[in-house]
FIKOLZA-1660 file (N, C-alpha, C; in steps of 0.1 Angstrom, whole numbers, plus 5000, padded with zeros to 4 digits):
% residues 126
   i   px   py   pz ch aa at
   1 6229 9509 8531  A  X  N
   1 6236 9502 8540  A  X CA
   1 6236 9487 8536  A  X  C
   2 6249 9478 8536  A  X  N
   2 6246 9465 8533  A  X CA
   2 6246 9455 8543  A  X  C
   3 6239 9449 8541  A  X  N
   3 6231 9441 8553  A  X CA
   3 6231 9424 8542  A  X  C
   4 6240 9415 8548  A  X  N
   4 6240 9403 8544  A  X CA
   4 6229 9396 8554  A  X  C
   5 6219 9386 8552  A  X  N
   5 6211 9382 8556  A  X CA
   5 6212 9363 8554  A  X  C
   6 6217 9354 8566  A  X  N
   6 6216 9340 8562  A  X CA
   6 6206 9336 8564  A  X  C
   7 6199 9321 8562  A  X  N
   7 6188 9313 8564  A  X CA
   7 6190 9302 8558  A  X  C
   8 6179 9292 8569  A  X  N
   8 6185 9280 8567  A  X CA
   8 6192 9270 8575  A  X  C
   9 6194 9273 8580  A  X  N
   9 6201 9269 8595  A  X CA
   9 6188 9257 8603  A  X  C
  10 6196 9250 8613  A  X  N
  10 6185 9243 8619  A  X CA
  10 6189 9227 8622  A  X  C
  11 6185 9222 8633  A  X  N
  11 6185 9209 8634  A  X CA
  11 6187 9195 8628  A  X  C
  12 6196 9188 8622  A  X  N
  12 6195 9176 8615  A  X CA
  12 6204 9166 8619  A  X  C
  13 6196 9151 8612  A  X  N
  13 6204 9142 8621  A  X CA
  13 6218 9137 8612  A  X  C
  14 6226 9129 8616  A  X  N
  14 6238 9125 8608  A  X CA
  14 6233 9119 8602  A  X  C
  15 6241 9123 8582  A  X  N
  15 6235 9117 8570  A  X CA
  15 6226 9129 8565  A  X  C
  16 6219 9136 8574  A  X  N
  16 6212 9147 8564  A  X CA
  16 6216 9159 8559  A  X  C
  17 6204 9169 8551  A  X  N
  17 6208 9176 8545  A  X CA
  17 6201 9191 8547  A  X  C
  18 6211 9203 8547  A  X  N
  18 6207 9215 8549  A  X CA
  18 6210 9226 8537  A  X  C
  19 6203 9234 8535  A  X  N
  19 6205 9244 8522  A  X CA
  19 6206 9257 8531  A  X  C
  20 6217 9266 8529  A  X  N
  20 6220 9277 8537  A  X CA
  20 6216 9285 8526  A  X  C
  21 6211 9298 8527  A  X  N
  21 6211 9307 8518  A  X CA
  21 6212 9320 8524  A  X  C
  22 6216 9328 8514  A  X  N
  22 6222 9344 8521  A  X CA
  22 6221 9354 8511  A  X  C
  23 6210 9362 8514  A  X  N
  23 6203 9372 8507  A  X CA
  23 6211 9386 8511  A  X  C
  24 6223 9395 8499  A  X  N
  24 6227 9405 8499  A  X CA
  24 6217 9418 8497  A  X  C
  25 6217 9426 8508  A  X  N
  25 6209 9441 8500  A  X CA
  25 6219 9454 8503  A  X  C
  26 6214 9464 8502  A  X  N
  26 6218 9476 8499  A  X CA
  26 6229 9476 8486  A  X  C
  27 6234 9468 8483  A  X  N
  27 6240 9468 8471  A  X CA
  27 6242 9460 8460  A  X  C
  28 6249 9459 8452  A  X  N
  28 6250 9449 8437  A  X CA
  28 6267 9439 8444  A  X  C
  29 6268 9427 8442  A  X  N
  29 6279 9422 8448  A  X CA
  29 6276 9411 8434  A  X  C
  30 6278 9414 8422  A  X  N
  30 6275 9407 8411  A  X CA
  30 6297 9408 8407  A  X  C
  31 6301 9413 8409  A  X  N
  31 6319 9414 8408  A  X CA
  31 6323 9413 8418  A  X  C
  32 6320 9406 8429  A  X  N
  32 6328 9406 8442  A  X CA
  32 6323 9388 8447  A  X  C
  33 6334 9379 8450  A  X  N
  33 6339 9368 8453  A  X CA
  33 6329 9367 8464  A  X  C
  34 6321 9354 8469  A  X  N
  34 6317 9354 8478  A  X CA
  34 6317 9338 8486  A  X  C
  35 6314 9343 8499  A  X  N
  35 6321 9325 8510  A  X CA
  35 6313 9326 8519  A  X  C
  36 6312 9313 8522  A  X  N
  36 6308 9306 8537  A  X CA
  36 6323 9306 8546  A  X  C
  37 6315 9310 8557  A  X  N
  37 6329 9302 8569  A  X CA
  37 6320 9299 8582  A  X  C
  38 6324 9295 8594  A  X  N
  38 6318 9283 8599  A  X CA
  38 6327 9286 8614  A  X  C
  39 6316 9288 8623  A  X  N
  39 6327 9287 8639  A  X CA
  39 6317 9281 8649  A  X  C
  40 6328 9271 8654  A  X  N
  40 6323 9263 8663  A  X CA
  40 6324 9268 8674  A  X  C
  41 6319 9266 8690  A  X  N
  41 6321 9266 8705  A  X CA
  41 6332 9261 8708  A  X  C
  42 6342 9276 8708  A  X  N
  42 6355 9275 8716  A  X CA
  42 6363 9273 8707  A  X  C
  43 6357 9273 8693  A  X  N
  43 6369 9278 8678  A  X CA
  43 6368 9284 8670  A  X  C
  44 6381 9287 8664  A  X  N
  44 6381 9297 8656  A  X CA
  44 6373 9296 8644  A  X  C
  45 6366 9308 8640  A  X  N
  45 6360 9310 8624  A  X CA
  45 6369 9301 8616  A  X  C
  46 6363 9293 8605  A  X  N
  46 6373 9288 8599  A  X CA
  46 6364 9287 8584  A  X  C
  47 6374 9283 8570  A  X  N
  47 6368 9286 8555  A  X CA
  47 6363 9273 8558  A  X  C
  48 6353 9275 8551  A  X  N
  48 6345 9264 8542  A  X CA
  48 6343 9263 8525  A  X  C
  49 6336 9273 8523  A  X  N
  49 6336 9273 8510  A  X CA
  49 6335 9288 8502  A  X  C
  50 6339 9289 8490  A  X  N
  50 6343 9306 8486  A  X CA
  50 6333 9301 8466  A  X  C
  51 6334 9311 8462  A  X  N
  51 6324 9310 8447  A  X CA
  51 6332 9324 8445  A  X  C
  52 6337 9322 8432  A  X  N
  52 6341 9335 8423  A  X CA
  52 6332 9347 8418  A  X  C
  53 6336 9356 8418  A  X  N
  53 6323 9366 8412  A  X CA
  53 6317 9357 8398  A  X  C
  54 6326 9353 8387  A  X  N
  54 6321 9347 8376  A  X CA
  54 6311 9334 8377  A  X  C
  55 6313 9331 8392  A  X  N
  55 6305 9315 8398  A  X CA
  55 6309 9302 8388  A  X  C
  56 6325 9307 8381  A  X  N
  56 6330 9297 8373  A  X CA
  56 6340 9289 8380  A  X  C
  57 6341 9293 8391  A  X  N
  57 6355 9288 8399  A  X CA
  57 6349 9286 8416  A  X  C
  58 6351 9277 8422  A  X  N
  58 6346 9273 8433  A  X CA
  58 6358 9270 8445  A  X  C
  59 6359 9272 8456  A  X  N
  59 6369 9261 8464  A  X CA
  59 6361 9262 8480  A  X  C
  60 6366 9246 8480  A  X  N
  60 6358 9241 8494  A  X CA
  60 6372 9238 8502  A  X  C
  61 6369 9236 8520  A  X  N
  61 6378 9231 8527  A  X CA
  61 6376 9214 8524  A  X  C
  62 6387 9210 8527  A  X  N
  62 6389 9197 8525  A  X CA
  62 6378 9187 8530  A  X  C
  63 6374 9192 8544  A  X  N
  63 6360 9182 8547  A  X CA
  63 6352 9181 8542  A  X  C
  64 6346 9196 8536  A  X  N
  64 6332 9196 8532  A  X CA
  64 6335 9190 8515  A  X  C
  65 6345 9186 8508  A  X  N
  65 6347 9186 8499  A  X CA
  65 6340 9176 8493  A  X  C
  66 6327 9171 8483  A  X  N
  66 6322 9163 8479  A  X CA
  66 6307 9163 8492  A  X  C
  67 6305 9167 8497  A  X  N
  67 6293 9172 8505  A  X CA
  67 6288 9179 8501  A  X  C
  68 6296 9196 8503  A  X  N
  68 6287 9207 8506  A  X CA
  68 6291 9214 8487  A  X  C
  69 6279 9222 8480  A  X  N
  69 6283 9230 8473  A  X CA
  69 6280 9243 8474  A  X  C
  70 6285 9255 8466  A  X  N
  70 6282 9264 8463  A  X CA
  70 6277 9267 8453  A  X  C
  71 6270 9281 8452  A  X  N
  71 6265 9283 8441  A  X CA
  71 6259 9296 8447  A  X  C
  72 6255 9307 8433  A  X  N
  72 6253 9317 8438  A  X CA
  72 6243 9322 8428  A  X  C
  73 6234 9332 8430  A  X  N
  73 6227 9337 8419  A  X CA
  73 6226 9353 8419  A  X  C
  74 6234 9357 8407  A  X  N
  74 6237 9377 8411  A  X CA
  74 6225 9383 8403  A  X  C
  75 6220 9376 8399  A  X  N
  75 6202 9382 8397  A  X CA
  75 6199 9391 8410  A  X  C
  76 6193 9378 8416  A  X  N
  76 6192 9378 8428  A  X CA
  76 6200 9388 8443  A  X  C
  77 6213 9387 8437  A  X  N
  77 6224 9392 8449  A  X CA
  77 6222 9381 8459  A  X  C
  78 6223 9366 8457  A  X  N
  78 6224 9356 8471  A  X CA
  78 6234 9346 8466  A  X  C
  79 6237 9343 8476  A  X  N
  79 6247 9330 8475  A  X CA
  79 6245 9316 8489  A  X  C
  80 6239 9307 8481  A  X  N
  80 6237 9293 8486  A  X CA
  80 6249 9284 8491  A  X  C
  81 6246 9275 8505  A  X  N
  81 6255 9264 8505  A  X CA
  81 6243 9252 8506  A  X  C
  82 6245 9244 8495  A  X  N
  82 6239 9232 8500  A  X CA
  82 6246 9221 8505  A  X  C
  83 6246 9212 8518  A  X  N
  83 6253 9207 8526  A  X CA
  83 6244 9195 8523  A  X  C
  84 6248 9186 8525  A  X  N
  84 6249 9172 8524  A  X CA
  84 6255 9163 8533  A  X  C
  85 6252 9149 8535  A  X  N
  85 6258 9142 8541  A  X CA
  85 6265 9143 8557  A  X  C
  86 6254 9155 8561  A  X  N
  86 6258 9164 8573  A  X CA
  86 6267 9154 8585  A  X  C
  87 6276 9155 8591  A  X  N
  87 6286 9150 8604  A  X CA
  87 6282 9155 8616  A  X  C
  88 6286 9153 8626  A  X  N
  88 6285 9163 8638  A  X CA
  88 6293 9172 8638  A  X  C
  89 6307 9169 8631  A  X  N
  89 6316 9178 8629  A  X CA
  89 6313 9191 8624  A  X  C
  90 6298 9190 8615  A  X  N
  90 6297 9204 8604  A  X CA
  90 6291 9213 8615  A  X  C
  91 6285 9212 8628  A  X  N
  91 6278 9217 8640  A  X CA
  91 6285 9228 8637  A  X  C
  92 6278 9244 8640  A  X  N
  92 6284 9254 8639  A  X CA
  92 6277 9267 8639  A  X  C
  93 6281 9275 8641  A  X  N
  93 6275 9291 8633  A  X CA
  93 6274 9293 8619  A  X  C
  94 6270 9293 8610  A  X  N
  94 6278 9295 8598  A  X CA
  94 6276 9306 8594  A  X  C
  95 6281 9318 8581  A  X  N
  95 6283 9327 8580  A  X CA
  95 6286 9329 8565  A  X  C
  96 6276 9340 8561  A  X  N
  96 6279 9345 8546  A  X CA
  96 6288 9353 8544  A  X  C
  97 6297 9355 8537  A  X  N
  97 6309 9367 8536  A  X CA
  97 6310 9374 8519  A  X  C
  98 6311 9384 8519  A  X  N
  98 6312 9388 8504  A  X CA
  98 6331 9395 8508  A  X  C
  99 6335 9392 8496  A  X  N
  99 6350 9397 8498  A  X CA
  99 6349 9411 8494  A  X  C
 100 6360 9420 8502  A  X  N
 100 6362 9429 8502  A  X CA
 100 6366 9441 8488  A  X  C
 101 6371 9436 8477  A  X  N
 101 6374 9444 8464  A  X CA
 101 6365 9433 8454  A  X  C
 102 6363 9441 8444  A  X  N
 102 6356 9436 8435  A  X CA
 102 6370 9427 8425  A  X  C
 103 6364 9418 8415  A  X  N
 103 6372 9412 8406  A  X CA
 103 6385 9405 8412  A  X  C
 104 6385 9398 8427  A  X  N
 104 6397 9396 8433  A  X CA
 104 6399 9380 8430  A  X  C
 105 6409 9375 8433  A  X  N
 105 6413 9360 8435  A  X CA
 105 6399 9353 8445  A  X  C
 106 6400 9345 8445  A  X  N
 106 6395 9333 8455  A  X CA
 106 6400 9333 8469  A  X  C
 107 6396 9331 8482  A  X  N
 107 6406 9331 8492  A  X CA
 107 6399 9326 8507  A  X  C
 108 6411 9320 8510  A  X  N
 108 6399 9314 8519  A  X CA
 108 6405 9324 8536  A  X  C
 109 6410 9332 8530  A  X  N
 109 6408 9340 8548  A  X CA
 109 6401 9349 8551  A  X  C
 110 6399 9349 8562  A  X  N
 110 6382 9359 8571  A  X CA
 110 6389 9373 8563  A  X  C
 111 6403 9375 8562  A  X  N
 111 6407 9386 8561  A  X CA
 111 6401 9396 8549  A  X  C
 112 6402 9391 8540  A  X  N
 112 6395 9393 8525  A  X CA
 112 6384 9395 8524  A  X  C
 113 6370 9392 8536  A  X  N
 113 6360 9392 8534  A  X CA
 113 6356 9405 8546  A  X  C
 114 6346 9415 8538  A  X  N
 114 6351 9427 8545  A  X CA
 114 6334 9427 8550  A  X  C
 115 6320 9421 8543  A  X  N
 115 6310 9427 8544  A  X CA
 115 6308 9408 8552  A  X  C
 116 6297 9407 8562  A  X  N
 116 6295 9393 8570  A  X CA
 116 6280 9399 8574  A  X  C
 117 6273 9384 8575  A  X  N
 117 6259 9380 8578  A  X CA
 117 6260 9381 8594  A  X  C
 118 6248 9379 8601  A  X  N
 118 6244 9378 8615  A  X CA
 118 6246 9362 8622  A  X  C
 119 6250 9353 8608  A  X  N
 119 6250 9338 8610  A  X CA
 119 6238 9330 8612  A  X  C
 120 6237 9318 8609  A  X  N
 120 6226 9314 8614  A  X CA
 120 6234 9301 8618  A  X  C
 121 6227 9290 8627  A  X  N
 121 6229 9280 8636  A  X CA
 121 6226 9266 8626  A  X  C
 122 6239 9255 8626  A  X  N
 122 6234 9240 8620  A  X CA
 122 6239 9233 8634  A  X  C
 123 6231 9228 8635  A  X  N
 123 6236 9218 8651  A  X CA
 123 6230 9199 8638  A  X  C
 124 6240 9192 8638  A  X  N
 124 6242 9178 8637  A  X CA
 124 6240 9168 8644  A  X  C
 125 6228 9162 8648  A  X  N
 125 6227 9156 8663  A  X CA
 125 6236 9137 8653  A  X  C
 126 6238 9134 8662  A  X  N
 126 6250 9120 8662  A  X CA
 126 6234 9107 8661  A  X  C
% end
């Protein structure tokens, strides 16, 4: 059974910094694209950031752009967001996704991502 697992999550003031991490099991996700996405109270899931199966190719949403990176390690089966320069805006659930076919494009919609974590919590206090 695959069971995505985040951590990391937690408390910080504006200006600081959070490392999300999300440990994949029951399976190998070493050919399959993998993302963060991010839902606030009272909105929609929305992309943040995606990493290619090859982890040669990256794409962020416009905000987090020059903040947050990705990076992943298929040793392992996990995939990292390190967040930076945290806002109140970044306040949220956030959420690991592995996309649904192996060897696919990049993409930043929920739709594509078939396997999701339990989330873990970044609250940004102002």
């Amino acid at each position: 059974q695959v069971q995505l697992v985040e951590s990391g999550g937690g408390l910080v003031q504006a200006g600081g910094s959070l490392r999300l991490s999300c440990a994949a099991s029951g399976r190998t996700f070493r050919s399959y694209n993998m993302g963060w996405f991010r839902q606030a109270p009272g909105k929609e899931r929305e992309f943040v950031a995606a990493i290619s199966w090859r982890a040669g190719d990256a794409d962020y949403t416009n905000s987090v752009k020059g903040r947050f990176t990705i990076s992943r390690d298929n040793a392992k089966n996990t995939v990292s967001l390190q967040m930076n320069a945290l806002e109140p805006e970044d306040t949220a659930t956030y959420y690991c996704a592995v996309a649904t076919g192996p060897l696919s494009p990049l993409s930043r919609s929920s739709y594509d991502y078939s396997y999701w974590g339990q989330g873990t919590q970044v609250t940004v206090s102002s």
